[in-house]
N, C-alpha and C positions, 0 to 999 in steps of 0.2 A: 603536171603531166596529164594528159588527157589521152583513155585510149577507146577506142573508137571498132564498134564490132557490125557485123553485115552477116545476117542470117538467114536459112530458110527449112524450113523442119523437116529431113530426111523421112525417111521411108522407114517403119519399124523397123529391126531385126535385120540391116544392113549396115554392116560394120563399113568405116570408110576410115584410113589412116589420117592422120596428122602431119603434114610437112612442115616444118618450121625454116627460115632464111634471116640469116641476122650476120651483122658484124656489129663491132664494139671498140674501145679505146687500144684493145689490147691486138685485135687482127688488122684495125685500119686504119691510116694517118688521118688527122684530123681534115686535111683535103678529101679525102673519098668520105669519110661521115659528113662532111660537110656537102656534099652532093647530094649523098641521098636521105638529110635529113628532111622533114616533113615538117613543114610549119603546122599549129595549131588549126587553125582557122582552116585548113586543108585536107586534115588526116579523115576528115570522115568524108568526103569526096573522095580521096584517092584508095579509100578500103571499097567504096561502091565502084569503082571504076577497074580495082583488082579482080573483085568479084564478077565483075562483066566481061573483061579481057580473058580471064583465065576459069570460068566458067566451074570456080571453087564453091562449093555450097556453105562455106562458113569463111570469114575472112577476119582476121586480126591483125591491127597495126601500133607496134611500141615503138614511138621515137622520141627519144632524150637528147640532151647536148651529149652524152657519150656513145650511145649506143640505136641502132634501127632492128627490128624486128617484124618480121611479118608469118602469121601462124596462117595456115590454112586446111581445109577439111575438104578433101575431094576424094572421090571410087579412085583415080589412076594418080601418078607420078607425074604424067604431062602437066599437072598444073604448074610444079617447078620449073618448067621449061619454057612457060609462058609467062610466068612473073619477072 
């Protein structure tokens, strides 16, 4: 497992939430993990490419054969809406 992070150093003393998106063996058939799993060789391109689409100031990608996850650190909500 290789995981794969995109940062960029906030602003002292501005709090900014955590959105997390993830499914796993247990919310998805193995068809829908199997779409949105992330090969290797890929996962750090597609956490800089998260970070550019959705304009998150931190960005995290776990993807296993069971399970995808993606964490991100943004001021508003919209980032979920854009990932």
């Amino acid at each position: 497992m290789r995981i794969c992070c995109a940062a960029i150093k906030p602003e002292r003393d501005r709090e900014m939430p955590l959105f997390a998106i993830g499914l796993n063996y247990l919310t998805a058939s193995i068809q829908v993990r199997e779409r949105v799993a992330f090969p290797l060789q890929g996962q750090c391109a597609a956490v800089a490419e998260l970070r550019r689409t959705t304009a998150a100031d931190e960005a995290m990608l776990v993807s296993t054969c069971n399970r995808t996850e993606l964490y991100l650190r943004a001021a508003t909500a919209d980032v979920i809406e854009k990932a």
